[in-house]
C-alpha positions in Angstrom: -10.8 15.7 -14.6 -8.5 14.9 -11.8 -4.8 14.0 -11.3 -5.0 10.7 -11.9 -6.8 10.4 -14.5 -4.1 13.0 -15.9 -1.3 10.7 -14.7 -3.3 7.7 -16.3 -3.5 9.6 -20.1 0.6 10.0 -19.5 0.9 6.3 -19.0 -0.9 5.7 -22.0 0.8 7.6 -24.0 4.4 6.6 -23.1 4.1 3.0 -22.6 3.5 0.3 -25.4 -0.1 -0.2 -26.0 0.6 -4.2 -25.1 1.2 -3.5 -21.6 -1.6 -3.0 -18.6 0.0 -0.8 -16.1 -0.9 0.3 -12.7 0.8 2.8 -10.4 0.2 3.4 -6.6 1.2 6.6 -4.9 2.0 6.7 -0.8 3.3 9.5 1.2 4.9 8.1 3.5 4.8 9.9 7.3 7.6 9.5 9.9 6.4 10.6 13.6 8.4 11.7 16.5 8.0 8.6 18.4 9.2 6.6 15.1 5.8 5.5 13.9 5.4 4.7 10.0 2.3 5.9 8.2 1.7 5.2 4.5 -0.9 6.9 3.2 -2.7 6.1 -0.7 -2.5 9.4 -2.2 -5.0 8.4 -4.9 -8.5 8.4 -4.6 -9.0 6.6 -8.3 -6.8 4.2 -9.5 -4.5 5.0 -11.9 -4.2 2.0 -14.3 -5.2 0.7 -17.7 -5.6 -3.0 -17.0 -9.8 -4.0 -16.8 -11.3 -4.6 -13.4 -10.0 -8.1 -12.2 -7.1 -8.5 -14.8 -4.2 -8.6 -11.6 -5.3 -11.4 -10.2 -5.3 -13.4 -13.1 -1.3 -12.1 -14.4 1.1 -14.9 -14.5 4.2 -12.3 -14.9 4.7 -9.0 -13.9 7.5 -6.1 -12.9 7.4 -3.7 -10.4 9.5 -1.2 -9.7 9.5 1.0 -6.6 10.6 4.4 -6.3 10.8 6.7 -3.7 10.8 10.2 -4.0 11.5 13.5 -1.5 10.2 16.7 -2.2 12.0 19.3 -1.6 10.1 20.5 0.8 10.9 17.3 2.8 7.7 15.5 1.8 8.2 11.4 1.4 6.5 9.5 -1.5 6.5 5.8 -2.2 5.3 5.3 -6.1 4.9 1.8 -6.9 4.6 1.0 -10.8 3.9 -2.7 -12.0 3.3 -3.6 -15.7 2.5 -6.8 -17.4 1.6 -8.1 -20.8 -1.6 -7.4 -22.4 -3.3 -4.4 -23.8 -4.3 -3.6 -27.4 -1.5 -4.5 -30.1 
């Protein structure tokens, strides 16, 4: 098993079984010279929804949130949800 997957199960257990969800996690790199970087933490994705089900949503929420260690460490974690699902 790996993390996402883990984070996935979670997911699935808090939110209603009528909603697909899908969550994106960034850390997000500042350099000296002011250059961005944001870079996909996740190597599988961490959803519910079947293959091809965003592009086909009519409605959907997001919500962003951003997040700093305490070790200083920046990460973006994106979270959108729609109707559908089981139920």
């Amino acid at each position: 098993m790996n993390w996402e997957w883990d984070l996935t199960l979670d997911l699935n257990t808090l939110l209603p079984p009528v909603l697909y969800f899908n969550m994106s996690i960034y850390e997000v790199q500042i350099r000296a010279n002011g250059e961005v970087f944001v870079i996909p933490l996740s190597n599988e994705p961490i959803s519910n929804a079947p293959f091809g089900v965003s592009g086909q949503v009519l409605e959907k929420a997001s919500v962003t949130y951003v997040y700093t260690s305490r070790t200083g460490c920046v990460y973006l974690i994106i979270l959108s949800l729609t109707r559908g699902g089981v139920g």
